[in-house]
C-alpha positions as CSV (number, residue, x, y, z in Angstrom):
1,X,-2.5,12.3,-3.9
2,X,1.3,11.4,-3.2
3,X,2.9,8.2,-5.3
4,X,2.8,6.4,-2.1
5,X,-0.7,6.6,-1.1
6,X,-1.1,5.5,-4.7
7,X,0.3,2.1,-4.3
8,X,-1.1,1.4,-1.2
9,X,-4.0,2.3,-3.2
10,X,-3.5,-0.2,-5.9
11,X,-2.4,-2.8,-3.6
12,X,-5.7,-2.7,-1.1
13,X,-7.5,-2.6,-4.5
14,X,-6.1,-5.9,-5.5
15,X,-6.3,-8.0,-2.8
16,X,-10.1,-7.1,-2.4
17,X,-10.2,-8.4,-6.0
18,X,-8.6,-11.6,-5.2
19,X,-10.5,-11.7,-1.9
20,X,-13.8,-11.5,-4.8
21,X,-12.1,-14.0,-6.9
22,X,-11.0,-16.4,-3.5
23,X,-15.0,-15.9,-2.1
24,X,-15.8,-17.1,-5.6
25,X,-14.1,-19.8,-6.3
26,X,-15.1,-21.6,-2.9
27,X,-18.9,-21.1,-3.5
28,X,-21.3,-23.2,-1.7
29,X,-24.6,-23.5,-2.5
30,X,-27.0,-23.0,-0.6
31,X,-25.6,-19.9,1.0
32,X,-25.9,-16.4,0.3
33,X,-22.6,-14.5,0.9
34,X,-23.3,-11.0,2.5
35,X,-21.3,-9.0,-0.4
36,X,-21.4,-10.6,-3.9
37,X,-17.9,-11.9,-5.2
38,X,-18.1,-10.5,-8.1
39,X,-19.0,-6.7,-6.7
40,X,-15.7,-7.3,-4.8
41,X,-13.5,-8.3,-7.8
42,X,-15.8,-5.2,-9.7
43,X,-14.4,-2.6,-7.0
44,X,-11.0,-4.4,-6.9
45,X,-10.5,-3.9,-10.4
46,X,-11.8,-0.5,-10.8
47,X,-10.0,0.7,-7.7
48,X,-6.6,-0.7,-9.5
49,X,-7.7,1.2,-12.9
50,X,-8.3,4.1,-11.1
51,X,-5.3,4.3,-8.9
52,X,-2.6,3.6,-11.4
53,X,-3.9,6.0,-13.7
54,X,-3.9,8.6,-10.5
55,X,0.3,6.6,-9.9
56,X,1.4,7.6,-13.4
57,X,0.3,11.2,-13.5
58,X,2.3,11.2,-10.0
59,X,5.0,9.8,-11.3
60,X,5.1,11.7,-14.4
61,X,3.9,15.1,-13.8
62,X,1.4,15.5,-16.4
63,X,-1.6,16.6,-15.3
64,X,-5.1,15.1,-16.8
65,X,-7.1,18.2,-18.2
66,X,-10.2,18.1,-20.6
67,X,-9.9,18.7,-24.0
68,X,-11.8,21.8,-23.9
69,X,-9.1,23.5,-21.4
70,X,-5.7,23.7,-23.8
């Protein structure tokens, strides 16, 4: 993937986590939402983990490789 679909990436990723953290903070009870808040700010997060690691091996050039393969 090119540096630039990386941040877009990373930048969708975060503002579904915010949209997680928004939904959560303005809970009311008594109603369910149809995707938990917290497996939005899950996704968000991991999404952002996985995309900037996948942004700095762009960026860099180094390639990940298993241990088993140098």
């Amino acid at each position: 993937m090119t540096a630039n679909g990386d941040m877009i990436g990373v930048a969708v990723s975060l503002v579904v986590a915010a949209i997680g953290f928004w939904k959560e903070r303005r809970y009311t009870p008594g109603k369910l939402p149809l995707v938990p808040p917290f497996f939005l700010m899950f996704t968000g997060a991991l999404g952002a983990i996985v995309f900037g690691a996948d942004l700095i091996t762009a960026l860099t050039g180094v390639t990940w490789s298993p241990g088993f393969q140098r």
